[in-house]
mmJSON file of the N, C-alpha and C atoms, coordinates in Angstrom:
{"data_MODEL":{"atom_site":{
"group_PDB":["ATOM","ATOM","ATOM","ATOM","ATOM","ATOM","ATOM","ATOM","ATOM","ATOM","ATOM","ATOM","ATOM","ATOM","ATOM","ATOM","ATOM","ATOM","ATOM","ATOM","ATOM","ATOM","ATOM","ATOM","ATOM","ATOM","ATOM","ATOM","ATOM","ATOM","ATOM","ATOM","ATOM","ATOM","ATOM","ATOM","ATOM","ATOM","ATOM","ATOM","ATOM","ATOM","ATOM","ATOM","ATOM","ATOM","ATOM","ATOM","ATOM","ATOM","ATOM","ATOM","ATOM","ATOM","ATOM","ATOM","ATOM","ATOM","ATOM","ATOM","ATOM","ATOM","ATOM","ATOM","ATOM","ATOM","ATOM","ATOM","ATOM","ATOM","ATOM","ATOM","ATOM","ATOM","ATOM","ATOM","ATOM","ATOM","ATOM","ATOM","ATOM","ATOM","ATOM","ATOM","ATOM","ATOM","ATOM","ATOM","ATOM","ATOM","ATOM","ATOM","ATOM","ATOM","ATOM","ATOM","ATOM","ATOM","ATOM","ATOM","ATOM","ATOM","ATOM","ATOM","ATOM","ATOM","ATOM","ATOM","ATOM","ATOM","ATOM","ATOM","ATOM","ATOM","ATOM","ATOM","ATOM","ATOM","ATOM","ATOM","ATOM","ATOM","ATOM","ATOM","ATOM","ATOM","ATOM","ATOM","ATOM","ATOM","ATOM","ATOM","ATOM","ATOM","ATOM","ATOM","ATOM","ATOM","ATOM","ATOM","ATOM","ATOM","ATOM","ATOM","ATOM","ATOM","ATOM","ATOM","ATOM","ATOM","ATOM","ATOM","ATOM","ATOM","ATOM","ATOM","ATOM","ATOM","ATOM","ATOM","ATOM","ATOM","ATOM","ATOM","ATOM"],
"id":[1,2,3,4,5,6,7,8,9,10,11,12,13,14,15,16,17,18,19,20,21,22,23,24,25,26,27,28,29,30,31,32,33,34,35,36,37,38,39,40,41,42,43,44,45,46,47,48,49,50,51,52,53,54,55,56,57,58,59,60,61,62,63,64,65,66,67,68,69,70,71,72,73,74,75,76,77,78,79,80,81,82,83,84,85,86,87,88,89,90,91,92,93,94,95,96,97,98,99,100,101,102,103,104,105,106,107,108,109,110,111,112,113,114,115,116,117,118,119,120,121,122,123,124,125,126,127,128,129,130,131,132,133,134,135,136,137,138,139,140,141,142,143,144,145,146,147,148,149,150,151,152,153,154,155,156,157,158,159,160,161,162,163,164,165],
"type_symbol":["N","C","C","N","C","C","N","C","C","N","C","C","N","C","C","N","C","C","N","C","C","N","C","C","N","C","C","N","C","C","N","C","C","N","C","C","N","C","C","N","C","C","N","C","C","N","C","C","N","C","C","N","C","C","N","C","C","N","C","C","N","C","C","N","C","C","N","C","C","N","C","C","N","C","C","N","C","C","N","C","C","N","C","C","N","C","C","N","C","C","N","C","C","N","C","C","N","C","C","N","C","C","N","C","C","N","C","C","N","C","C","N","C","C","N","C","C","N","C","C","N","C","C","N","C","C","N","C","C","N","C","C","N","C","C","N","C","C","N","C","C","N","C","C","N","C","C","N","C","C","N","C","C","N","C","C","N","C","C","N","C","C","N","C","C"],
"label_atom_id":["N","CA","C","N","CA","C","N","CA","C","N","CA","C","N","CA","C","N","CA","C","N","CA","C","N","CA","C","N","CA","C","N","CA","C","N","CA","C","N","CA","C","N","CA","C","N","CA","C","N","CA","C","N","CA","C","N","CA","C","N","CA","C","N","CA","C","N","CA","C","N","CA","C","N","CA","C","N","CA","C","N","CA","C","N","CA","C","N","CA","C","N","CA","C","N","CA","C","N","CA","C","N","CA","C","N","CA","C","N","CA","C","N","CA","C","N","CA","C","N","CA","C","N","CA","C","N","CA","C","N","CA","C","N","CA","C","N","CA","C","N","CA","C","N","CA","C","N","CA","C","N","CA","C","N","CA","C","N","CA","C","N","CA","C","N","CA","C","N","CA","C","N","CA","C","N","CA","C","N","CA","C","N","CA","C","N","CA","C","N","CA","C"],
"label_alt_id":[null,null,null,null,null,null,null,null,null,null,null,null,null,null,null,null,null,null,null,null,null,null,null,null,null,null,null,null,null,null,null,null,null,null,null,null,null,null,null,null,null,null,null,null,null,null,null,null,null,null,null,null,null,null,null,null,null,null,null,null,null,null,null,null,null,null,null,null,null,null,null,null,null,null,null,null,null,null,null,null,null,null,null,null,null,null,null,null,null,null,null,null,null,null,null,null,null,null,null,null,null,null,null,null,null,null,null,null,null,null,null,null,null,null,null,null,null,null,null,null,null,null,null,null,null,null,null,null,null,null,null,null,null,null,null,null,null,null,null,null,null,null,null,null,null,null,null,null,null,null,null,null,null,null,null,null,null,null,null,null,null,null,null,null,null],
"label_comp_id":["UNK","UNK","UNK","UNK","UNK","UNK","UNK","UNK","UNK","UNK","UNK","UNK","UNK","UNK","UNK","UNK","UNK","UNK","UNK","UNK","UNK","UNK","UNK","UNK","UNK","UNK","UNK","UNK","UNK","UNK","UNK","UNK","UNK","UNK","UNK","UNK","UNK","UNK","UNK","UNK","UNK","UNK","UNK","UNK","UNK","UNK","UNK","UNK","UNK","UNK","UNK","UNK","UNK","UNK","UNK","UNK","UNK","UNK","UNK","UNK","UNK","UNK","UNK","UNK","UNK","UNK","UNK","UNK","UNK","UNK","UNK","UNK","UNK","UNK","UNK","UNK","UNK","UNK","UNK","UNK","UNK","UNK","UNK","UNK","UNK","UNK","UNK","UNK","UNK","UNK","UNK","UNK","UNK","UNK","UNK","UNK","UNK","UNK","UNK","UNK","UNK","UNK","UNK","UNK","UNK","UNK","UNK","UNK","UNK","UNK","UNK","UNK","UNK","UNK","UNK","UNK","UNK","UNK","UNK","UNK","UNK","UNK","UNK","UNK","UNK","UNK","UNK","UNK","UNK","UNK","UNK","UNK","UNK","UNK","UNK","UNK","UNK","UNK","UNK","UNK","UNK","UNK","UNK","UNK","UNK","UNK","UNK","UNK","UNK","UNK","UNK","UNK","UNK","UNK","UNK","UNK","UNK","UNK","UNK","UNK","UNK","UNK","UNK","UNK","UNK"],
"label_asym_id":["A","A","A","A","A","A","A","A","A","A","A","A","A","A","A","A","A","A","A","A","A","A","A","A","A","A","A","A","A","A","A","A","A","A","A","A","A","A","A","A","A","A","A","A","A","A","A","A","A","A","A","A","A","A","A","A","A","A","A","A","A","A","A","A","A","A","A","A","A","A","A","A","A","A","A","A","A","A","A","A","A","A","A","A","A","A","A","A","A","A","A","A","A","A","A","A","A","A","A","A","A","A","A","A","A","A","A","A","A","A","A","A","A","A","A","A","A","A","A","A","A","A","A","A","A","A","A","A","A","A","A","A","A","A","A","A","A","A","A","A","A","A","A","A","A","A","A","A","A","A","A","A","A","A","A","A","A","A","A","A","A","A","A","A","A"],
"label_entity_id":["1","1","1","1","1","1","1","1","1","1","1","1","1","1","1","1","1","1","1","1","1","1","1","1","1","1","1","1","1","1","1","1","1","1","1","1","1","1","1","1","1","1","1","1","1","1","1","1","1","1","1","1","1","1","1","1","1","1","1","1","1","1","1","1","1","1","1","1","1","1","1","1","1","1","1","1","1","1","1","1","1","1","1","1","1","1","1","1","1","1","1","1","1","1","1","1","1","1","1","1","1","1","1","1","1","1","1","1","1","1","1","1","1","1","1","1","1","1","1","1","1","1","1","1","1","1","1","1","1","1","1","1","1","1","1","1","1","1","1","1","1","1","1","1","1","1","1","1","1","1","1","1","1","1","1","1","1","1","1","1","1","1","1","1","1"],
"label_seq_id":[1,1,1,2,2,2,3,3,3,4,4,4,5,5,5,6,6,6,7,7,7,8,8,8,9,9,9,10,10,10,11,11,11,12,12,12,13,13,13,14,14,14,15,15,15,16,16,16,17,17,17,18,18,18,19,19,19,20,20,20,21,21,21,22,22,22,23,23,23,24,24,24,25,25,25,26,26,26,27,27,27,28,28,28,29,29,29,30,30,30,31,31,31,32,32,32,33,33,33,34,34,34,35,35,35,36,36,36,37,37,37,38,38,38,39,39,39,40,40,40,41,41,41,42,42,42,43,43,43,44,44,44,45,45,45,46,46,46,47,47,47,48,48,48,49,49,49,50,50,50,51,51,51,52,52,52,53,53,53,54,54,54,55,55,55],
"pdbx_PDB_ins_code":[null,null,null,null,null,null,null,null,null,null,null,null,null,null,null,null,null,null,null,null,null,null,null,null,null,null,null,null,null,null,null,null,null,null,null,null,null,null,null,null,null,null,null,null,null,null,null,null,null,null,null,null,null,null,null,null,null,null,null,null,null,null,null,null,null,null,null,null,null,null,null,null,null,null,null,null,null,null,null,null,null,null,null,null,null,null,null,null,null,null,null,null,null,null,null,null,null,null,null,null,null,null,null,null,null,null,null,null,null,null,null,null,null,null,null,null,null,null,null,null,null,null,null,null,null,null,null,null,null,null,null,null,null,null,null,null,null,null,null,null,null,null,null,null,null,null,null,null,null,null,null,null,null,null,null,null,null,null,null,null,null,null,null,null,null],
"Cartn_x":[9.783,8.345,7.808,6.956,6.336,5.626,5.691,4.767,3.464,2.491,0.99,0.452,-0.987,-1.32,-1.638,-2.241,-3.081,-4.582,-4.818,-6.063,-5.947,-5.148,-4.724,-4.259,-3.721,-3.177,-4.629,-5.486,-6.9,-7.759,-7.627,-8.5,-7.761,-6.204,-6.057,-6.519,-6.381,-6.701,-7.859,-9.369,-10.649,-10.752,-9.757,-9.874,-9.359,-8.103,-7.71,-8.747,-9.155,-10.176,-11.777,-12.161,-13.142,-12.492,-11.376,-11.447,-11.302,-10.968,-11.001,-9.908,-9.509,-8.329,-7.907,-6.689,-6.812,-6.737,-6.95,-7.22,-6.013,-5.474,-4.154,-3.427,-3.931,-3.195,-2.51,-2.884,-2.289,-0.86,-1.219,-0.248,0.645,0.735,1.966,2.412,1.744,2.341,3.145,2.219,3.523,4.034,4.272,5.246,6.017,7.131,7.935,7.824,6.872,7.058,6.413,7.595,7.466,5.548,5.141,3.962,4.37,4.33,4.393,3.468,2.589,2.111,2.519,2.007,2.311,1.432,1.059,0.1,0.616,-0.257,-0.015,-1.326,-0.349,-1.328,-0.464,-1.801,-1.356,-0.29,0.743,1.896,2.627,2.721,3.124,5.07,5.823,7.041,8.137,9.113,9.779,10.651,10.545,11.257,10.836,11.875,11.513,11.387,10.816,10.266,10.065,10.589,9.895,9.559,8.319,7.06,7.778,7.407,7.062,5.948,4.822,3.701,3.834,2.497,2.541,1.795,1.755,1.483,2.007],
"Cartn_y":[-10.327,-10.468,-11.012,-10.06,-10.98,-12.212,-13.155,-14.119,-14.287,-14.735,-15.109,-15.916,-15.901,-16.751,-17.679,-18.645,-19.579,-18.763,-18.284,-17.399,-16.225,-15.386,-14.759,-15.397,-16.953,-17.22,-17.733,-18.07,-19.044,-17.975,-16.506,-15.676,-14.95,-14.947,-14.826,-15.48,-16.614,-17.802,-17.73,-17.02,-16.951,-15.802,-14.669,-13.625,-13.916,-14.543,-14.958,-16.306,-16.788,-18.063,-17.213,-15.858,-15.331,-13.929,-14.19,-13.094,-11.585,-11.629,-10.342,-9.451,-8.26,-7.931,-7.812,-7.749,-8.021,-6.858,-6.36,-5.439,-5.463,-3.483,-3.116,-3.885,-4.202,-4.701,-5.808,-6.405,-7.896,-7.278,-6.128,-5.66,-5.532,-4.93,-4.675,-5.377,-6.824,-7.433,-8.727,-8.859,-9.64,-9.022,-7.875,-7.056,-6.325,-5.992,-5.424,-4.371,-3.295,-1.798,-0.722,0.181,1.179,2.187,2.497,3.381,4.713,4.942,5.883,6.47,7.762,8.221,9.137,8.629,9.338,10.041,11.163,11.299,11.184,10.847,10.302,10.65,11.776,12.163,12.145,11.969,12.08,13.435,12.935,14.457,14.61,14.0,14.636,14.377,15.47,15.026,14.766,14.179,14.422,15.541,16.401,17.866,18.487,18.916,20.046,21.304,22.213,23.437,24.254,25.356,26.522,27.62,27.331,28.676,29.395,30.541,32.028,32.328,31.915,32.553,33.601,34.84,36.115,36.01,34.981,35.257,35.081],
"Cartn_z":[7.458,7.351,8.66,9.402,10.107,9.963,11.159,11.237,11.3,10.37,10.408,11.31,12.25,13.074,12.097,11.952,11.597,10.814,12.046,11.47,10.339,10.349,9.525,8.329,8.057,6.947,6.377,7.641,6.606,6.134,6.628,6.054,5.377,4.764,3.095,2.21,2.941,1.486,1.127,2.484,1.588,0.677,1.115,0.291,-0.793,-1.007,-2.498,-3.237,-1.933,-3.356,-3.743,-3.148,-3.435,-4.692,-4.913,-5.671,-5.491,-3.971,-3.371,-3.255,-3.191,-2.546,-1.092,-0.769,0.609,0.979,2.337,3.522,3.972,4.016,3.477,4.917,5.792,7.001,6.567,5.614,5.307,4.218,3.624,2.653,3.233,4.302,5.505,6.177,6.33,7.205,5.927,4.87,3.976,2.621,2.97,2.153,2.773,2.613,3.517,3.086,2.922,2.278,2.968,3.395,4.138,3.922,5.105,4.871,3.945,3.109,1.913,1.322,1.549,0.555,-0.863,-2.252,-3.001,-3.766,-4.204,-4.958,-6.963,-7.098,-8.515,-9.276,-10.62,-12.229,-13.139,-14.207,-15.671,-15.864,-16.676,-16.845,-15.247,-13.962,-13.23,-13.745,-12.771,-13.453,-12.17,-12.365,-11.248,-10.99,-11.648,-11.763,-10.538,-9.51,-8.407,-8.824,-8.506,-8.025,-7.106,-6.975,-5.997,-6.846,-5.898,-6.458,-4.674,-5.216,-4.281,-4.452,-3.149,-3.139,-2.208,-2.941,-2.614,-1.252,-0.375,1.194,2.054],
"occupancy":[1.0,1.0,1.0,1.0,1.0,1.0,1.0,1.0,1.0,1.0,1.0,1.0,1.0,1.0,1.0,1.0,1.0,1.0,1.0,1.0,1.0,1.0,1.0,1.0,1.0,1.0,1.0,1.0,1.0,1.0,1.0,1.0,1.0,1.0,1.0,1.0,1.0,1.0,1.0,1.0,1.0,1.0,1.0,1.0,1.0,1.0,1.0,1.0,1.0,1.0,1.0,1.0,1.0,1.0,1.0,1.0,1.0,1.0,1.0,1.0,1.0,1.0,1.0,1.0,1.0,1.0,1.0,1.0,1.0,1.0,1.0,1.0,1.0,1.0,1.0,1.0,1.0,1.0,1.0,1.0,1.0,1.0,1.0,1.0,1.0,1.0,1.0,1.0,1.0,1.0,1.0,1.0,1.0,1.0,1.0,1.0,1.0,1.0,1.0,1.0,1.0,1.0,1.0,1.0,1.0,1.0,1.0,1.0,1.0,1.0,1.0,1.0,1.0,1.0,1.0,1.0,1.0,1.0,1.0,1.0,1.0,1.0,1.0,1.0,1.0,1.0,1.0,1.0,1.0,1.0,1.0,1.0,1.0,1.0,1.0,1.0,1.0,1.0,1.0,1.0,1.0,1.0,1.0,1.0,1.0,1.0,1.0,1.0,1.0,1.0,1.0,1.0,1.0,1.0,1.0,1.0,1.0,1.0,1.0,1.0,1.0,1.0,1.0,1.0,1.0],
"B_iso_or_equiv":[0.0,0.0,0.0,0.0,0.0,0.0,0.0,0.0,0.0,0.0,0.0,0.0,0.0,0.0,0.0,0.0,0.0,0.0,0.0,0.0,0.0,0.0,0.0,0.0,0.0,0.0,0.0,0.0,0.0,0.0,0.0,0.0,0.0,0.0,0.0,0.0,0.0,0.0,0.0,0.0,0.0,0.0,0.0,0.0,0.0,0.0,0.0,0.0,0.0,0.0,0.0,0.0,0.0,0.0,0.0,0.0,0.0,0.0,0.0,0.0,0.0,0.0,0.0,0.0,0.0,0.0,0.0,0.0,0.0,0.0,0.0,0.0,0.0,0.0,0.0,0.0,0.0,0.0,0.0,0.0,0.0,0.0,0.0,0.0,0.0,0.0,0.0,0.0,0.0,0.0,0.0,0.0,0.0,0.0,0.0,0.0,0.0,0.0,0.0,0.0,0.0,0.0,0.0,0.0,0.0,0.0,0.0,0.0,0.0,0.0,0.0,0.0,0.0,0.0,0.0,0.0,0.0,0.0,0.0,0.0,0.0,0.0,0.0,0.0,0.0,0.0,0.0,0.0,0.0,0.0,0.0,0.0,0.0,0.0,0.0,0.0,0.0,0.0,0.0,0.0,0.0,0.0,0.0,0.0,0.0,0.0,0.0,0.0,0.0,0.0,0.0,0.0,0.0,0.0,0.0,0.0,0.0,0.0,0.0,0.0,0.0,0.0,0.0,0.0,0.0],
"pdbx_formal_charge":[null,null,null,null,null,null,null,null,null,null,null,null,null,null,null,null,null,null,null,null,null,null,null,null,null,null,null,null,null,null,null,null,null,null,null,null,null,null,null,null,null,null,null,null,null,null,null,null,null,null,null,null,null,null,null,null,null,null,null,null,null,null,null,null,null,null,null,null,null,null,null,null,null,null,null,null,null,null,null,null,null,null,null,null,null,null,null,null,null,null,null,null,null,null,null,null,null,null,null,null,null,null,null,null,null,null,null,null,null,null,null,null,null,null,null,null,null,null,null,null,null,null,null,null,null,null,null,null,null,null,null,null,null,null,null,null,null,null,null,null,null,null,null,null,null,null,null,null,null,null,null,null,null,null,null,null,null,null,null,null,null,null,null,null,null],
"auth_seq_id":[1,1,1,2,2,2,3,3,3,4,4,4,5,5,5,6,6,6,7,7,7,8,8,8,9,9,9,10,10,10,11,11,11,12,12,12,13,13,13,14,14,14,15,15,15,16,16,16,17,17,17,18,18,18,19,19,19,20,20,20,21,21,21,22,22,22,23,23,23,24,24,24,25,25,25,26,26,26,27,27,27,28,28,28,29,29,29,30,30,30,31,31,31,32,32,32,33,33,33,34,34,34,35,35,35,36,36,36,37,37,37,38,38,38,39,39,39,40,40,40,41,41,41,42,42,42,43,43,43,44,44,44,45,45,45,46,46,46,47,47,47,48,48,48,49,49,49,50,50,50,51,51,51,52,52,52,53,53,53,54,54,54,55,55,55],
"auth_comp_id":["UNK","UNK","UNK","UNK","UNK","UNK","UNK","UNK","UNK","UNK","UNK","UNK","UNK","UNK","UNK","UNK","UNK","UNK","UNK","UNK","UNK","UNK","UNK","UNK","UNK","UNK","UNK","UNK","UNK","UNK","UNK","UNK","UNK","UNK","UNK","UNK","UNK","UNK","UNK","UNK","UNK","UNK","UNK","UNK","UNK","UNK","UNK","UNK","UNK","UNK","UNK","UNK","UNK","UNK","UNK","UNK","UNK","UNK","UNK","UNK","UNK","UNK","UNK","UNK","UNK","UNK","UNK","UNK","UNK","UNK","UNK","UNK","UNK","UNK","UNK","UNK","UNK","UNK","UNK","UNK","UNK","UNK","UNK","UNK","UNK","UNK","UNK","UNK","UNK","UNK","UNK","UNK","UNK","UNK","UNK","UNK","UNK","UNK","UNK","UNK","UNK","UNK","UNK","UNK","UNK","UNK","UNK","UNK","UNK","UNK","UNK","UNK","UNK","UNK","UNK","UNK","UNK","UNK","UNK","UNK","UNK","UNK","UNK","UNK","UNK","UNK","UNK","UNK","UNK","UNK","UNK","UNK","UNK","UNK","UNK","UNK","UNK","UNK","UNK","UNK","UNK","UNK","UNK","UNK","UNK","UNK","UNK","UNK","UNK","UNK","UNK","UNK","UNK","UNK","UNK","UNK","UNK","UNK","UNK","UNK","UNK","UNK","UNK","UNK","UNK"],
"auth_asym_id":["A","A","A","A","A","A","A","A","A","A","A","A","A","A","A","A","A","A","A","A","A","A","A","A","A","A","A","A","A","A","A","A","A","A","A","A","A","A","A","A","A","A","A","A","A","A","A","A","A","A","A","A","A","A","A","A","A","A","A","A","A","A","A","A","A","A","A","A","A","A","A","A","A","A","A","A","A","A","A","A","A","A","A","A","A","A","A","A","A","A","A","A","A","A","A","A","A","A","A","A","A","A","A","A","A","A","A","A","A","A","A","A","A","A","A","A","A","A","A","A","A","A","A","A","A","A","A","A","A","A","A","A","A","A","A","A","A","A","A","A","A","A","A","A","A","A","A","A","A","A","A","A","A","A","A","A","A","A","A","A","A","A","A","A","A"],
"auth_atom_id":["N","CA","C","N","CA","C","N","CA","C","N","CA","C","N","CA","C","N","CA","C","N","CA","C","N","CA","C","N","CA","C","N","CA","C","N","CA","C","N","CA","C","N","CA","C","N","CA","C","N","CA","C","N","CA","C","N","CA","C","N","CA","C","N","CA","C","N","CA","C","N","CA","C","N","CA","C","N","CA","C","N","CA","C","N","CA","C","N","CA","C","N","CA","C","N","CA","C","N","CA","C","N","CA","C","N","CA","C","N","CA","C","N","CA","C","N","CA","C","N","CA","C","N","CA","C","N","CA","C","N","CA","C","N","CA","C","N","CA","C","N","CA","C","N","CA","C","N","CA","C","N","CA","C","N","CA","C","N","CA","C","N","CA","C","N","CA","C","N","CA","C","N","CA","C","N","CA","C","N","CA","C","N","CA","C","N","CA","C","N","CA","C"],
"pdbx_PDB_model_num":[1,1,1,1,1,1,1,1,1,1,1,1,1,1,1,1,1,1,1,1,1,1,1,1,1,1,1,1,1,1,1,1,1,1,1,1,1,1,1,1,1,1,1,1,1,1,1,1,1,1,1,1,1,1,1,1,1,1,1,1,1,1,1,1,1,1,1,1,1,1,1,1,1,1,1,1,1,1,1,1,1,1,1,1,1,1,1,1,1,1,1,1,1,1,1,1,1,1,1,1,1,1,1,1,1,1,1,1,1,1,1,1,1,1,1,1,1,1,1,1,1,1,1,1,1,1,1,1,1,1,1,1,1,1,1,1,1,1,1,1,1,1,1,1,1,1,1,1,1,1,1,1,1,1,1,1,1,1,1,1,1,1,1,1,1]
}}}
């Protein structure tokens, strides 16, 4: 995990004493979790597939 300045740790703490969520920069810097997009729906499955499209 990276290290927080000072400043960065006092402007979590207003976002967590206001109720806020934090700004994904802070997600990344104290969570260790890779940049990942996933898209996510109702019914999706983890079953692979190939389609053959006709172009």
């Amino acid at each position: 995990m990276a290290r927080l300045t000072e400043q960065e740790q006092q402007e979590i703490f207003r976002f967590i004493e206001a109720g806020k969520p934090l700004p994904e920069k802070y997600r990344f810097l104290l969570f260790e979790d890779k940049r990942e997009v996933e898209l996510v729906w109702n019914g999706k499955t983890g079953e692979v597939c190939n389609i053959v499209l006709p172009f």
